[in-house]
C-alpha positions as CSV (number, residue, x, y, z in Angstrom):
1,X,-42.4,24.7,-9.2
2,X,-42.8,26.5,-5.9
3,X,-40.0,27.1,-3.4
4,X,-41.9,26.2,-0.1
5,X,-38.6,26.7,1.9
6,X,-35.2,26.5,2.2
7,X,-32.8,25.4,4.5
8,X,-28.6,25.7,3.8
9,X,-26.4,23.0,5.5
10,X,-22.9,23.1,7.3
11,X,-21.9,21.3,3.8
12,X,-22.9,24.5,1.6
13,X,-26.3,22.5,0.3
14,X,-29.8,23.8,-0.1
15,X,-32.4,21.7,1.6
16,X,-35.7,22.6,-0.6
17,X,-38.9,21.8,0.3
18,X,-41.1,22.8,-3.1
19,X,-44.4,21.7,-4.6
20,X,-42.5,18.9,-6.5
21,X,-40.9,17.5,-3.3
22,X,-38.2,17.5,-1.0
23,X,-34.6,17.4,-2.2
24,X,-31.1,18.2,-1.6
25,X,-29.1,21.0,-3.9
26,X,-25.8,22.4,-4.5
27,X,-25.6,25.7,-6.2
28,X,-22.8,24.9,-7.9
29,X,-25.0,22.6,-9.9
30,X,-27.3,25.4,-11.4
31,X,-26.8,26.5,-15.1
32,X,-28.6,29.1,-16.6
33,X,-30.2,30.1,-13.1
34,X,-27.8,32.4,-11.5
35,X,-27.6,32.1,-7.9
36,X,-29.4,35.2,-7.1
37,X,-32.2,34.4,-8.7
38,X,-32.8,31.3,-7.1
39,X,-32.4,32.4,-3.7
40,X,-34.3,35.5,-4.2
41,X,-37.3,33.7,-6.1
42,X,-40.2,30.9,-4.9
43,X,-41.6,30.5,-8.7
44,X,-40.1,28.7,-11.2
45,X,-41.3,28.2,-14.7
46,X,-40.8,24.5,-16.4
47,X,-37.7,25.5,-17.2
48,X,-36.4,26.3,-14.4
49,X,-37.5,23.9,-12.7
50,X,-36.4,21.0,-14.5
51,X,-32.7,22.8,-13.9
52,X,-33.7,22.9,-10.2
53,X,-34.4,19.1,-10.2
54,X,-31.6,18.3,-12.6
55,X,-29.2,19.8,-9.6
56,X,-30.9,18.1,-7.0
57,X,-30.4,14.8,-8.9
58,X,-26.2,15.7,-9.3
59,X,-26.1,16.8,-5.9
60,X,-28.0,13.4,-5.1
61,X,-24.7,11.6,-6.9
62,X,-22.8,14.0,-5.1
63,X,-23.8,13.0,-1.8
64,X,-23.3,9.3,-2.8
65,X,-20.3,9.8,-4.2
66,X,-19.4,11.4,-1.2
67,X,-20.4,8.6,1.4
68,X,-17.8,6.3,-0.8
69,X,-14.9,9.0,-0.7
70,X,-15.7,8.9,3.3
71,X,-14.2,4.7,3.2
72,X,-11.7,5.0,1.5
73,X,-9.9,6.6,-2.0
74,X,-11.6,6.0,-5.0
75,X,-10.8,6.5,-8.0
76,X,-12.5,8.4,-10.9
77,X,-13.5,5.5,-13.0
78,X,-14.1,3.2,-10.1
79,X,-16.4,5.8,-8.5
80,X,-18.1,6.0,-12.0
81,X,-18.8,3.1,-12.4
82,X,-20.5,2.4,-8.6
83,X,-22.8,5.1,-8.6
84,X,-23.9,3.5,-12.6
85,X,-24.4,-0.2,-10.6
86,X,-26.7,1.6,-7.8
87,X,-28.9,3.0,-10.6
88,X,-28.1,6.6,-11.1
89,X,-27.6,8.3,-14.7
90,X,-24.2,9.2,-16.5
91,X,-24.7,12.4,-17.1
92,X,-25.6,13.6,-13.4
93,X,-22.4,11.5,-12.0
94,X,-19.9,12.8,-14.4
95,X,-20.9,16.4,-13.5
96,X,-20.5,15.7,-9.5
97,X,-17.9,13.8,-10.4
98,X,-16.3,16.8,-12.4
99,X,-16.8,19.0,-9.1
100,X,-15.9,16.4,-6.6
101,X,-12.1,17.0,-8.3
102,X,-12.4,20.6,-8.7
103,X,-12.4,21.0,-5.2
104,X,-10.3,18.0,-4.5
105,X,-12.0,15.8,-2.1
106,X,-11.8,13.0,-5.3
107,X,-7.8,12.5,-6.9
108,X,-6.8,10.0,-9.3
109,X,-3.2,10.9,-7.6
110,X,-4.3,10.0,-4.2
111,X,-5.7,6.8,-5.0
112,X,-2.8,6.0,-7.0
113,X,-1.0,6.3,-3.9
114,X,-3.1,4.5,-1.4
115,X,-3.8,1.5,-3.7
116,X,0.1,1.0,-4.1
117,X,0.8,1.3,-0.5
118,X,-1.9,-1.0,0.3
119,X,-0.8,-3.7,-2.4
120,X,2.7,-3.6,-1.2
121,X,1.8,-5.1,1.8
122,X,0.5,-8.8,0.3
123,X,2.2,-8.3,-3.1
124,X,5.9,-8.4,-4.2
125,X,5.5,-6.6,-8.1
126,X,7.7,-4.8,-10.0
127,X,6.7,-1.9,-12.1
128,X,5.7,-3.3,-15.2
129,X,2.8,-5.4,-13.3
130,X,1.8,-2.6,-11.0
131,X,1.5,0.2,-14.1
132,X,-0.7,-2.8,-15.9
133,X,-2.8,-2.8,-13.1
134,X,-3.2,1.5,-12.3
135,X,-4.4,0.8,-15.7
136,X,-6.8,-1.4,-15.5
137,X,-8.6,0.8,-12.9
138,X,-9.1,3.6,-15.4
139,X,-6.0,6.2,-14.4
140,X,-4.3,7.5,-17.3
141,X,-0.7,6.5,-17.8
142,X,0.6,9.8,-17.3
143,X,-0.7,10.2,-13.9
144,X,0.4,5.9,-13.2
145,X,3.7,6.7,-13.9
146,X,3.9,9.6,-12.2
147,X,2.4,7.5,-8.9
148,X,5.2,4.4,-9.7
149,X,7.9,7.0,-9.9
150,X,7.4,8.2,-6.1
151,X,6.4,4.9,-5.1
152,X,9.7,3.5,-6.5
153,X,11.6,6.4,-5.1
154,X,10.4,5.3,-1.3
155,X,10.2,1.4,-2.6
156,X,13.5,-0.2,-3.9
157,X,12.5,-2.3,-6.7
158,X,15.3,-4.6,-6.3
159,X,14.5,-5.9,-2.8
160,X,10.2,-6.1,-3.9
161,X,12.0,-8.4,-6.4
162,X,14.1,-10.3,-4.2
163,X,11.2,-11.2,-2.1
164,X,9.4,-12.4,-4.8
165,X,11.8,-14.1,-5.8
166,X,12.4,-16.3,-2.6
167,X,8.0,-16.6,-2.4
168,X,8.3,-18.2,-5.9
169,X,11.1,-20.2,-5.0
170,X,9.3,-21.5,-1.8
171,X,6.1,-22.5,-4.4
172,X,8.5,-24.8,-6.2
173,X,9.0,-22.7,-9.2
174,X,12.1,-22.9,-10.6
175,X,13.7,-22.9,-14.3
176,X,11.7,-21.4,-17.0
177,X,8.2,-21.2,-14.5
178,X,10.3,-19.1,-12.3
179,X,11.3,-17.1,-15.3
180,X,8.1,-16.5,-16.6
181,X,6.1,-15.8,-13.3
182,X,8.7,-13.1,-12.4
183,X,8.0,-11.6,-15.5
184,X,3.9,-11.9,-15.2
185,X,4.8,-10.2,-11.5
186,X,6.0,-7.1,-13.4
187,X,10.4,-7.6,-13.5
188,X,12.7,-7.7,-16.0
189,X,14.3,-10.6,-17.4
190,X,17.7,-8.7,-16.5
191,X,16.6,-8.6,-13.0
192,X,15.4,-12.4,-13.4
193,X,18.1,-13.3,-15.0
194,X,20.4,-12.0,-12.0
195,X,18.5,-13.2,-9.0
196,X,18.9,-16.6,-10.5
197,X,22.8,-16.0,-11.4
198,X,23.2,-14.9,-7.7
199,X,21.2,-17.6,-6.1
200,X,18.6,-14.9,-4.9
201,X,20.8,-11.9,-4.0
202,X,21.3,-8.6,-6.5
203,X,24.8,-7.3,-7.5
204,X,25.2,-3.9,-5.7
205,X,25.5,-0.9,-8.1
């Protein structure tokens, strides 16, 4: 390969213009070519350049990646599993992926976060339902209960199942279907159990 030119961008990529085409790079991306030597060199034996093309094709995932991230939170696995639909290999996205959270601009956390905040608005679940669904999407169940935690510390739990409560109750569900859809919703029977002893209203601690 032959370096023809090179251009770097306000986002810290190499635009390369080379005998085997034009492509995007981050340096990041490189392995066994240091830095130095790729700036500093046009000629590249098949080595080389295969590592050259190899980054272009991460940074490619990258910049994909990145266009998502721009919309809206994604998480890891969700991401993942886009840029595998729209045709591009594992290997490059897990290692754009990988950088993408080294520098922070993709968090399991902060999708945690905005998904719950977002499904609280249409949604009335408790806990148990919400944690089923965090993992569902791929986030680990350390980092899911670490979202629920500070979502229930802003959330009271009690009222989200009060509301539901009165939604099921305006559906017709009562006896044993109420039961059993408060549970599927994510509460306790003891919270169940309460709401129905109390016609609707919790006990205060």
């Amino acid at each position: 390969m032959e370096i023809l030119s090179r251009e770097v961008t306000a986002s810290g990529l190499y635009k390369i213009s080379s005998t085997d085409g034009s492509f995007f790079i981050r340096l990041e991306y490189l392995v066994s070519l240091s830095k130095e030597d790729f700036l500093m060199n046009d000629s590249f034996d098949e080595t080389q350049s295969q590592e050259i093309l190899d980054a272009g094709l991460v940074t490619a995932c990258e910049c994909k990646a990145v266009d998502y991230l721009s919309r809206s939170e994604q998480s890891r696995t969700g991401l993942l599993k886009k840029l595998q639909d729209k045709g591009y290999e594992r290997e490059y996205i897990i290692r754009a992926l990988d950088y993408l959270e080294s520098v922070n601009y993709l968090s399991d956390e902060r999708y945690c976060r905005s998904w719950l905040n977002t499904r609280k608005i249409n949604h009335a679940e408790g806990r148990g339902r919400l944690l089923s669904e965090l993992l569902g999407r791929g986030i680990s169940k350390e980092i899911s209960n670490k979202a629920l935690d500070e979502f229930f510390s802003e959330n009271d739990e009690n009222e989200i199942a009060i509301r539901c409560y009165s939604k099921l109750l305006r559906k017709g569900k009562t006896g044993e279907k109420l039961i059993a859809s408060m549970i599927q919703q994510g509460f306790s029977y003891k919270i169940t159990h309460l709401l129905i002893k109390n016609n609707g209203t919790l006990p205060e601690d």
